[in-house]
C-alpha positions in Angstrom: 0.0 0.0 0.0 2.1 3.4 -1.1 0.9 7.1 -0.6 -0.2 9.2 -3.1 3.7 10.5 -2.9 5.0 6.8 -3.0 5.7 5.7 0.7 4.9 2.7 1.6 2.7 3.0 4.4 4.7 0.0 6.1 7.5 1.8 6.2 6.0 4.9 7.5 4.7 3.3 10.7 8.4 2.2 11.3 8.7 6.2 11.8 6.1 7.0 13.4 2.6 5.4 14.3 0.2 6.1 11.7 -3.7 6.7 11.6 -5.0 5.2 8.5 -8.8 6.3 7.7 -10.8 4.1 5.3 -13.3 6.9 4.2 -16.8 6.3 2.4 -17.3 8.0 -1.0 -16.6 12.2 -0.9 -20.0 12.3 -1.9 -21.2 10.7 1.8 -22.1 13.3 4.8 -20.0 10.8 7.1 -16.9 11.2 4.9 -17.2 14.8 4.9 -17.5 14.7 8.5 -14.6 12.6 8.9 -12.5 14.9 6.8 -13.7 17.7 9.0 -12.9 15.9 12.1 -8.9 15.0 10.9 -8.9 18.6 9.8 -9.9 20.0 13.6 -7.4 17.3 15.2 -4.5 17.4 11.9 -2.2 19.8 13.8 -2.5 17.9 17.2 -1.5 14.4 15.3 1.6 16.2 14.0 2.5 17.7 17.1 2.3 14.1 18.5 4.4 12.6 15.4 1.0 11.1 14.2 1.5 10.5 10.6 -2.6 10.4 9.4 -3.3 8.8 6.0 -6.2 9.1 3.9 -7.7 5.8 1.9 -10.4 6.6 -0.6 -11.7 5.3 -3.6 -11.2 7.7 -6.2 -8.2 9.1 -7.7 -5.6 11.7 -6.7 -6.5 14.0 -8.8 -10.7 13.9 -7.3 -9.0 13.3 -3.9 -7.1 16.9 -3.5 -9.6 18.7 -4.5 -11.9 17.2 -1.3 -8.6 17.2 0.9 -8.4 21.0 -0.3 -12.1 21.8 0.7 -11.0 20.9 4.1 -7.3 22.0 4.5 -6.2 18.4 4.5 -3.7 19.9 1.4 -0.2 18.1 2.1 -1.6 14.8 3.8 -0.4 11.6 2.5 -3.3 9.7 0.8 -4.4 6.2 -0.9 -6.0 5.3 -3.9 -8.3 2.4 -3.9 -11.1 2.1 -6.6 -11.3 -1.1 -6.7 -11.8 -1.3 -2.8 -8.8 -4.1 -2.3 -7.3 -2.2 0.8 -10.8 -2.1 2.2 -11.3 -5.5 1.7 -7.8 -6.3 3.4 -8.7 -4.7 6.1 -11.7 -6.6 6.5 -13.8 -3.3 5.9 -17.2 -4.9 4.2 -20.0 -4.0 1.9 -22.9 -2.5 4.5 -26.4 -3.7 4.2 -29.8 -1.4 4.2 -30.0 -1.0 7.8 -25.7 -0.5 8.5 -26.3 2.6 5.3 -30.2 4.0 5.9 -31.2 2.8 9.0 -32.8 5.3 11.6 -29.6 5.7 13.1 -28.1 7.3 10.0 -31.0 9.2 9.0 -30.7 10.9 12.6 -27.1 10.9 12.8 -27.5 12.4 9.1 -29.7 15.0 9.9 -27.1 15.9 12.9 -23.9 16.2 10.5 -25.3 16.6 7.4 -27.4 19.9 8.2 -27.0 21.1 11.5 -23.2 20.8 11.6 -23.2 22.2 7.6 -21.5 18.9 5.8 -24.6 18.2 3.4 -25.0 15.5 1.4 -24.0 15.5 -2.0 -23.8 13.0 -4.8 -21.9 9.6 -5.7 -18.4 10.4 -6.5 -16.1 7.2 -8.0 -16.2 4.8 -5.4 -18.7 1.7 -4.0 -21.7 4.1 -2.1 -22.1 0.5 0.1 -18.3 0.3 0.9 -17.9 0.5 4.7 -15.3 2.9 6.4 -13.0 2.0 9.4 -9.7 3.5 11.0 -6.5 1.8 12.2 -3.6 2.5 13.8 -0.5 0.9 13.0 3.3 1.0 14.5 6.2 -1.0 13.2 4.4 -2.6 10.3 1.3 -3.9 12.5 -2.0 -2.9 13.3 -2.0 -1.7 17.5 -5.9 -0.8 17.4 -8.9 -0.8 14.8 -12.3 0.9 14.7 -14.7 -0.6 12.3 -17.8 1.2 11.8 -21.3 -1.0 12.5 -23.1 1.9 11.1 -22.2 3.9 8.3 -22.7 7.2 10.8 -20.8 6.0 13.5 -18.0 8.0 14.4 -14.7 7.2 15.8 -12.5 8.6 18.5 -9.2 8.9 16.4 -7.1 9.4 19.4 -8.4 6.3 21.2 -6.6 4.2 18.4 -3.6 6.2 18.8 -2.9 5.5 22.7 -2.3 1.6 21.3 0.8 3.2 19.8 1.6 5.2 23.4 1.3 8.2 22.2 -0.6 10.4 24.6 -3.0 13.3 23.6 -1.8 16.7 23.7 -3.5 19.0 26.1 -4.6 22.2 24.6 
């Protein structure tokens, strides 16, 4: 798995620990959400030696504009159409109720309106791909989060303390 600059992500994590975020399509409320989220807590991570990276399933070219949208310029990204990273990762295909159920729709109404992320169409990708978040040190994965619900929302920094790296106080 290499970075949109070609680094390995492997070898990155014998750096430092790395965050790596499996997002849904950038047309999903939850992925712009998420992208909002690592944008709030970005300069925190790097403070911490966090290296976040970004796995999505479009190309580079779709993917900066989105990381631009939310100052995410400059983070190390993936490119997975084809969703075999997912898949690796054990990140499935979600079912009616995991992608619509009530939960979402409320959890929808929360990010997607009252916290401004919308909703907006399709872009390249698999609109039933899951999304999940790891962290990984020396080549192996110290925590995971994988998403029930295409709404839930994880605590980034609760992955990180696998990798003893403690949170930064403001």
């Amino acid at each position: 798995m290499f970075t949109n600059d070609g680094v390995s992500v492997v070898d990155l994590s014998r750096d430092q620990p790395v965050v790596l975020i499996f997002l849904r399509h950038f047309g999903c409320t939850f992925c712009r959400e998420a992208l909002s989220d690592v944008s709030k807590q970005r300069s925190a991570f790097e403070k911490s030696g966090v290296e976040i990276v970004l796995v999505h399933m479009t190309d580079y070219e779709v993917a900066n504009k989105y990381l631009l949208k939310y100052d995410l310029q400059g983070l190390r990204h993936v490119s997975d159409p084809s969703c075999r990273f997912y898949k690796a990762f054990g990140l499935l295909k979600g079912n009616f109720n995991q992608l619509f159920g009530l939960q979402s729709w409320i959890r929808g109404f929360e990010a997607g309106v009252i916290e401004g992320h919308w909703v907006g169409y399709q872009q390249l990708g698999d609109g039933f791909q899951m999304p999940g978040a790891f962290s990984i040190r020396n080549g192996e994965v110290k925590d995971a989060f994988i998403h029930k619900v295409a709404s839930d929302r994880p605590d980034y920094w609760k992955l990180v303390e696998q990798c003893n790296i403690p949170q930064p106080t403001s």
